[in-house]
Every structure is written in C-alpha cells, then in structure tokens.
MARZA-519300 format. One record per residue (C-alpha): residue in one letter; residue number from 0; x, y, z. Coordinates in steps of 0.2 Angstrom, whole numbers, plus 5000, padded with zeros to 4 digits. Layout:
N
R   rest    nr     xx     yy     zz
R      a   NUM      X      Y      Z
...
//
This chain:
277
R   rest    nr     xx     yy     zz
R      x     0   5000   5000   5000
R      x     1   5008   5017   4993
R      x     2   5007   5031   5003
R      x     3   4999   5043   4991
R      x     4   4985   5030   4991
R      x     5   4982   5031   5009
R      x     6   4978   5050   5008
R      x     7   4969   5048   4994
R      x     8   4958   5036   5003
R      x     9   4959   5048   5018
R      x    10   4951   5062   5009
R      x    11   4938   5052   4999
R      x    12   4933   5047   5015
R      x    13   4931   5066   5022
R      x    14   4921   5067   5006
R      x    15   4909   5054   5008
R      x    16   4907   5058   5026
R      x    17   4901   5075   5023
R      x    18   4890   5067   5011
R      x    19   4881   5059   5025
R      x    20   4880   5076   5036
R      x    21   4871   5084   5020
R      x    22   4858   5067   5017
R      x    23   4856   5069   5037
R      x    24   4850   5085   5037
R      x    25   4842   5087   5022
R      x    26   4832   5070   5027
R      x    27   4826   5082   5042
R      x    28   4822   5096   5036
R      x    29   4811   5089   5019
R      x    30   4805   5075   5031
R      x    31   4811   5061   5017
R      x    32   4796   5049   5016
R      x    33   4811   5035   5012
R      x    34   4820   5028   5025
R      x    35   4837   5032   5025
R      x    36   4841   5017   5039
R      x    37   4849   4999   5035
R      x    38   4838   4985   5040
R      x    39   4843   4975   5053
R      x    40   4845   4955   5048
R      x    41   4842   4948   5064
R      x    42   4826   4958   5065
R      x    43   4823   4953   5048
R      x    44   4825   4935   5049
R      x    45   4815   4933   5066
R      x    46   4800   4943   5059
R      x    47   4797   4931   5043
R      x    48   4804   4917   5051
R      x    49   4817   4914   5040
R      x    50   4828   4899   5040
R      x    51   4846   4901   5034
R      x    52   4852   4884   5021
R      x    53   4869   4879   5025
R      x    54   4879   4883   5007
R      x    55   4886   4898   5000
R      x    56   4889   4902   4983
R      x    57   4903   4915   4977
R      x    58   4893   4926   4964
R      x    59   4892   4945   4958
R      x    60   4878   4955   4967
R      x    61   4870   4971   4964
R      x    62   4876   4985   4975
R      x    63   4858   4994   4975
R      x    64   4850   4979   4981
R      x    65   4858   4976   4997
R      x    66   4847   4983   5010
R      x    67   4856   4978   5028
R      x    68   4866   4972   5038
R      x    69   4870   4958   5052
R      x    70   4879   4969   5065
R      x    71   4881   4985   5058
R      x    72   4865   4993   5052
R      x    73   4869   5007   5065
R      x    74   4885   5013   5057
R      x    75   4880   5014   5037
R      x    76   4867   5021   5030
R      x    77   4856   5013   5016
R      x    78   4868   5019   5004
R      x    79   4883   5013   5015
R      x    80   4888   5031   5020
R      x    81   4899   5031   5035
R      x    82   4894   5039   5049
R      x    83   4903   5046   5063
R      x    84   4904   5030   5071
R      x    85   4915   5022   5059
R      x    86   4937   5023   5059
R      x    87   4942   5033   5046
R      x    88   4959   5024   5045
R      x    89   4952   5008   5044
R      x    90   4939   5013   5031
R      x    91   4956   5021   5021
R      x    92   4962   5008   5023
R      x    93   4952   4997   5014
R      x    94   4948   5009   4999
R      x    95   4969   5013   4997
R      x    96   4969   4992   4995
R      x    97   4957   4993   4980
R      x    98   4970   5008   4974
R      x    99   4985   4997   4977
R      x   100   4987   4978   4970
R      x   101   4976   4968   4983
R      x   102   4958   4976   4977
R      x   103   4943   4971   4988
R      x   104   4941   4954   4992
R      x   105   4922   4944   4991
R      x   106   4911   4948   5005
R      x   107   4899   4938   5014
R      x   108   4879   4943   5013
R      x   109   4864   4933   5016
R      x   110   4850   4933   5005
R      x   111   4831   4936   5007
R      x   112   4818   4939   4991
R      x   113   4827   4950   4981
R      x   114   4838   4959   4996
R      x   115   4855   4955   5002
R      x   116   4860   4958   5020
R      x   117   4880   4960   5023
R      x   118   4888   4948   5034
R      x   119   4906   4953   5031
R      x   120   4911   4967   5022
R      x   121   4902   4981   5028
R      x   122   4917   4995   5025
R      x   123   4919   4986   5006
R      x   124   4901   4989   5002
R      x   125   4904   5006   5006
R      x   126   4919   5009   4998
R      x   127   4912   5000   4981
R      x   128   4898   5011   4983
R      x   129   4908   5026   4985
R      x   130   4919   5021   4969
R      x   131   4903   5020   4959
R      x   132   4903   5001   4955
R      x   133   4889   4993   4953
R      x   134   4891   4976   4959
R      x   135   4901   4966   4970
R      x   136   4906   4948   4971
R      x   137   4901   4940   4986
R      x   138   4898   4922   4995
R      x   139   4877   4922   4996
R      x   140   4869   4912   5009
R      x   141   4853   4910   5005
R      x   142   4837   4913   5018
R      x   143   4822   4905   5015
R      x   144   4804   4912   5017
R      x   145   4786   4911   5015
R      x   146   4786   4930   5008
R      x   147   4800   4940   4998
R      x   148   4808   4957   4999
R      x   149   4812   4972   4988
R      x   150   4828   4983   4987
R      x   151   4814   4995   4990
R      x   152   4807   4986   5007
R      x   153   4805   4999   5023
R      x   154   4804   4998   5041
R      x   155   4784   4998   5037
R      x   156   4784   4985   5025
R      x   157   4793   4974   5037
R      x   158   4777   4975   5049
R      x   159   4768   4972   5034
R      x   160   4775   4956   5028
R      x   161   4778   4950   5045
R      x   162   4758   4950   5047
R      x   163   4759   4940   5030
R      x   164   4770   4928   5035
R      x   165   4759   4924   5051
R      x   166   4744   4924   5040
R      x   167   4753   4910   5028
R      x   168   4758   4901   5043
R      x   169   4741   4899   5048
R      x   170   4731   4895   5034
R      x   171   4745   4888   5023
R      x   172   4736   4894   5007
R      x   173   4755   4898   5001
R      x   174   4752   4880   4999
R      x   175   4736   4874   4994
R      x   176   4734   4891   4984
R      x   177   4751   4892   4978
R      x   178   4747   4906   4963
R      x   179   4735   4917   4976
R      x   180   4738   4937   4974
R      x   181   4740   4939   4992
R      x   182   4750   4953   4994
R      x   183   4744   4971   5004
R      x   184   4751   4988   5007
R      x   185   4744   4992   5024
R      x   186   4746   4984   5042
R      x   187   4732   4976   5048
R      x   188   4727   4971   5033
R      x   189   4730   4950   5035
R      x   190   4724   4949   5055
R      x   191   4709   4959   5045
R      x   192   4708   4945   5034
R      x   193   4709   4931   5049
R      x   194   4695   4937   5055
R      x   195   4684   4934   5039
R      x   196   4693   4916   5037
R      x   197   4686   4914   5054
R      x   198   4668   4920   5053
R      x   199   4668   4909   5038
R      x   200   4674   4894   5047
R      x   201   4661   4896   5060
R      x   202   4648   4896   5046
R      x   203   4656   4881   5038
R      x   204   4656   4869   5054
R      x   205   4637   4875   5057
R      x   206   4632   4869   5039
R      x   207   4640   4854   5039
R      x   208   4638   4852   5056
R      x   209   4656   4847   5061
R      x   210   4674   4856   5066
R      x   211   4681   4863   5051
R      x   212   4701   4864   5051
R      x   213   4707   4880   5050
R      x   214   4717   4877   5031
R      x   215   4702   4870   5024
R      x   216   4693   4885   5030
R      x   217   4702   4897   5023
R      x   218   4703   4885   5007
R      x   219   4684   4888   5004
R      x   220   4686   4904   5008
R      x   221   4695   4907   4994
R      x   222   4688   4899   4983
R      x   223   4671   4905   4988
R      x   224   4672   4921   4993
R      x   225   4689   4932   4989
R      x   226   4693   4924   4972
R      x   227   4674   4930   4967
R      x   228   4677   4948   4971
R      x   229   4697   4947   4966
R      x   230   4691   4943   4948
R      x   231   4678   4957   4948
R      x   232   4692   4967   4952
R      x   233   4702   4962   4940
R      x   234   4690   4962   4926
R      x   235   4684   4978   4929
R      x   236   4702   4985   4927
R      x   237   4700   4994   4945
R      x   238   4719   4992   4948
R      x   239   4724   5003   4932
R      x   240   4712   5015   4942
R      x   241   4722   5013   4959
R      x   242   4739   5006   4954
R      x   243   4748   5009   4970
R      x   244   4737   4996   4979
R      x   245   4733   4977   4976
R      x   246   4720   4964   4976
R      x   247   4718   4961   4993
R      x   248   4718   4982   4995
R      x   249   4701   4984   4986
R      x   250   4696   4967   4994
R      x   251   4697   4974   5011
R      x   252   4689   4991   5003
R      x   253   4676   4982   4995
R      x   254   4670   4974   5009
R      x   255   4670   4989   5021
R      x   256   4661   5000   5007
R      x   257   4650   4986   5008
R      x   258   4644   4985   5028
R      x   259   4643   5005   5026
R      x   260   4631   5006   5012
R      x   261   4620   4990   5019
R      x   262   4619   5000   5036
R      x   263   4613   5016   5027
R      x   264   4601   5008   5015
R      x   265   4595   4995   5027
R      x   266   4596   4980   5013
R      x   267   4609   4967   5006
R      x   268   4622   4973   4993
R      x   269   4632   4962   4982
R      x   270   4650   4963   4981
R      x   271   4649   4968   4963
R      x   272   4636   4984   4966
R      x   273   4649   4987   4981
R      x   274   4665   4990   4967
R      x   275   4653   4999   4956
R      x   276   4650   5012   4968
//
C-alpha cells in the first residue's frame, strides 16, 4: 500500500462523510418519506421466520440491492455512507487496498427475496459504493421464506410482511393456493383478513355440522368468497384505476364500502354493486 493512496483514501473518506452530514440534514428538514436506515438481519430474519440453508455460493451481486446488515446497520446508511461511528483509518484503509494491487476481496451477505444483507464486508460495500461500482462479488447464503423482499422494502413493510408471514403460517394457502395474489400495502390488513377466514369457518362447521380445520377454512374461503370479488376486480380494470394498491387492497375496501352502504340503505348489497359504487 503506497502512501499517496492512503491519503487519497483519507480524503475520499472526508468526502463521503460530509456526504452523509448533508443526506442527514436534508432527510430532516424535507421529512424524506424513504428511509434512510439499513435494516437490521436479525430483525429481519425473526419477523418472517426465515431459516438460513447451510451453502454459499461465490457470485456477483447488485450493490443497489443490498438493504442491511447483520451487526452493523447502525454505522452505514442505506447507501453505505459512513457515519461518525466508523474509523476513518480503517475505512482508508480498505479503499487505498482497491487503489493498490490487493483490490477488495468477496464479502459475505445473506439473501432474502430479492435483498442481500451484509455479513462481512460492511466498509467494502461502502467503499464500492463510494467508487461508483455497481456490483460486487460475494459468497450468498441463502434465507428462505414464506414472503419475499424488495431493494425497496422499509421499516413499514417489514410490519407488513411479518403479518403475511403469520397469515401464511396459519392458513397455509401459500400451499394449497400456491398462485394466490395475496399481497397488501397496509398493516392490519392480514389479521383483518383472519377474521373473515374465521367467521367463515364458523359458518362452515354450522352447515356441515362438524369442526372445520382451520386450512380447509380458509381454502373455501377462497375459493368462495375472495377469488369472486378478486376477479371482479380484475376484470373491471379497478387496479389501472388505483395502481399503488393490490387485490387484497380493494378486497378489504370492498367489503368495508359494503357493511357501510348496507347499514345506510338497510338492505343486502352484492360485492359487485359494492365496486361499482
């Protein structure tokens, strides 16, 4: 490692830091509706339940699509900015390498959807990043899950995705529905949807007079009831007309628009006449 490298890296480092004092404040003062914060892994991991498979495979990854880290979420922004926690000789240090001979080694990341999470490498990501690649070679590990993730993925959609993984878990339509739309872009929207499997469960056992397991419930339910209203949907092009939202969305809309204009009207109104309105 030359010298002159070392201060080169010295004042790129100067350079990127003040970057991250300008996105901070700036973040502050327009309020950025995007979070600015690295997810954390083990936070990740234990909200969708996700299991960990014990190879790793040495591949080239997109930069912009990883979204965390495993220790270090605190220390990086979600462009892998430092900030002030970071050693400044020791993030030198590892961009004067890439100036030199050595370059950046692989580093090690776990993967989740479409979203790596850094288990090694940390001040190389940030370096890269700072250099303008974009990729990086890596050794992946992959995580399984019931639900994927998005390089766009935020705190909020976390809570979002951890209610679908609980509402997969419980009904196992992931499995008996393997091509079901059942994605949402609010919280509360799958405990919401619970309850509906559930009131049509207890009207199941009633008709057929028995105790109806809950995936077989929520089977019927499906079938009966929410793919119905998901085709109306569909066919009536209504998410051209709202494109930021899903099936389950206008669902859940649907059937609240519904309760409301039976209570003012006082009489029984189909979930088509409900989407006209």
């Amino acid at each position: 490692m030359f010298k002159s490298d070392f201060n080169q890296a010295l004042n790129d480092y100067k350079k990127v830091r003040r970057s991250e004092a300008v996105q901070a404040v700036l973040s502050r003062i327009v309020g950025s509706a995007e979070s600015a914060d690295l997810l954390s892994y083990d936070e990740v991991r234990s909200k969708l339940q996700a299991v960990e498979k014990n190879t790793q495979q040495l591949q080239e990854i997109p930069l912009d699509a990883i979204v965390g880290s495993v220790g270090r979420y605190h220390d990086f922004t979600r462009k892998f900015l430092p900030k002030s926690s970071i050693d400044e000789m020791r993030w030198a240090r590892v961009k004067a390498s890439t100036l030199g001979l050595s370059g950046l080694p692989p580093i090690e990341v776990y993967q989740i959807g479409e979203v790596y999470f850094v288990r090694d490498g940390n001040h190389r990501v940030s370096v890269a990043q700072e250099m303008g690649n974009t990729l990086i070679q890596a050794y992946v590990t992959e995580v399984k899950t019931k639900v994927s993730l998005t390089p766009d993925a935020t705190p909020d959609d976390l809570i979002i995705k951890a209610e679908q993984v609980r509402f997969l878990e419980k009904t196992d339509l992931d499995k008996s529905r393997p091509d079901a739309d059942l994605t949402a872009t609010k919280a509360g929207a799958f405990p919401t949807l619970l309850e509906h499997i559930e009131v049509h469960r207890y009207f199941m056992g009633l008709e057929q007079n028995r105790e109806i397991p809950y995936p077989e419930s929520a089977s019927h339910w499906y079938d009966a009831v929410f793919l119905p209203i998901a085709n109306i949907i569909k066919n009536r092009g209504l998410l051209k007309e709202f494109p930021n939202r899903t099936v389950v969305d206008l669902y859940l809309w649907a059937a609240d628009h519904r309760a409301e204009l039976e209570g003012e009207i006082g009489w029984d109104i189909g979930p088509e006449a409900a989407l006209r309105d």
